[in-house]
Residue, then its C-alpha position, 0 to 999 in steps of 0.5 A: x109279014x101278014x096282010x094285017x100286019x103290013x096294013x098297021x105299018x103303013x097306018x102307023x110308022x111303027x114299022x122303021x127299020x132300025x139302024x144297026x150299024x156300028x158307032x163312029x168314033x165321035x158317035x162313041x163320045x155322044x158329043x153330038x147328043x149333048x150339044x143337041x140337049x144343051x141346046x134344048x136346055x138353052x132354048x127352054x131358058x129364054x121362054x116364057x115360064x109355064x108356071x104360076x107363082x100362086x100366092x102373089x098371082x092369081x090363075x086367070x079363070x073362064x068365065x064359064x068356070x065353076x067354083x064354090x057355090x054361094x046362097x044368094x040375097x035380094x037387095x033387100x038382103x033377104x036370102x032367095x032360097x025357099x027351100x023348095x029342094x029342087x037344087x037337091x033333087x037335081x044334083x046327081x051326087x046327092x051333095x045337097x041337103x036341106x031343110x025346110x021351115x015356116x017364117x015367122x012373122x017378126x021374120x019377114x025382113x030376113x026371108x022372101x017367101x013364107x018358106x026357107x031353108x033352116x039347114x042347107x049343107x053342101x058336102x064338097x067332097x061329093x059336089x061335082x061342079x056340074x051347075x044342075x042346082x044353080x039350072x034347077x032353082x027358079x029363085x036365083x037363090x043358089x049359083x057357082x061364083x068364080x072361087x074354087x074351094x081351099x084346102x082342109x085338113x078334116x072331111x068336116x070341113x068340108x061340108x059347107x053349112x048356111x052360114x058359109x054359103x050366104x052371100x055378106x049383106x047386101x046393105x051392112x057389107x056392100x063392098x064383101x058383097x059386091x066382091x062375092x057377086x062377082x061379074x054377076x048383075x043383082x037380081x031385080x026386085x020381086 
């Protein structure tokens, strides 16, 4: 054996030497190897399971976990989101598109500001939960709840529009929006 080769064996146990003799007769049976997996198999049945029956228990997440992203309201139920296209422009996958509009003055109590977003599309399918668009928005306007995204048949739907990222009402559906807000506190009043 070479110089580098012997330096490998002794960095990894590669190397044993195999043991060739011939079988006893009990060997010969594998009596010896069954009961050694029989008791692997008995052991492994008084653990606890490693699997979730999923329907009835839900998976515990972190809570640093990112799931679907929601469009936020104020208390007021007014939607954040001034369409400033900063959340577009950070994300890297280019999953964000939206477009901007003028509010109307008979408007006022459904947006904050003079601007909003009168298209906001999130294709999922290009999204890579990295939260650069909830960092980016100086509005609180977008953030990543604590659901992931269910399954779907068709690529349409999986482009998420307006009407499915808003957050419920805040005044008209109080419990949906709390149950959505999650562990996050309602943005202050501005």
């Amino acid at each position: 054996m070479n110089v580098i080769g012997m330096e490998t064996s002794r960095l990894t146990d590669r190397a044993k030497a195999v043991d060739r003799r011939p079988m006893t007769f009990l060997e010969s049976l594998y009596l010896w190897s069954i009961v050694k997996g029989m008791a692997t198999t008995l052991k492994h049945l008084f653990r606890k399971k490693a699997t979730i029956e999923y329907p009835e228990e839900k998976r515990p997440f972190a809570p640093v976990f990112r799931g679907l992203h929601v469009l936020n309201r104020d208390a007021e139920g007014r939607e954040n989101c001034t369409a400033c296209g900063l959340c577009a422009v950070a994300c890297p996958a280019e999953a964000i598109t939206m477009e901007a509009a003028e509010r109307l003055p008979s408007e006022a109590h459904l947006y904050r500001e003079e601007k909003y977003a009168a298209k906001y599309e999130i294709n999922m399918l290009r999204c890579i939960f990295c939260g650069l668009c909830e960092e980016a928005c100086p509005k609180d306007a977008i953030y990543l709840s604590q659901t992931f995204a269910p399954a779907n048949y068709g690529r349409k739907g999986f482009i998420y529009k307006k009407e499915e990222l808003l957050i419920p009402h805040p005044i008209h559906q109080q419990e949906e929006y709390e149950k959505a807000l999650g562990d996050r506190k309602p943005a202050a009043k501005s």
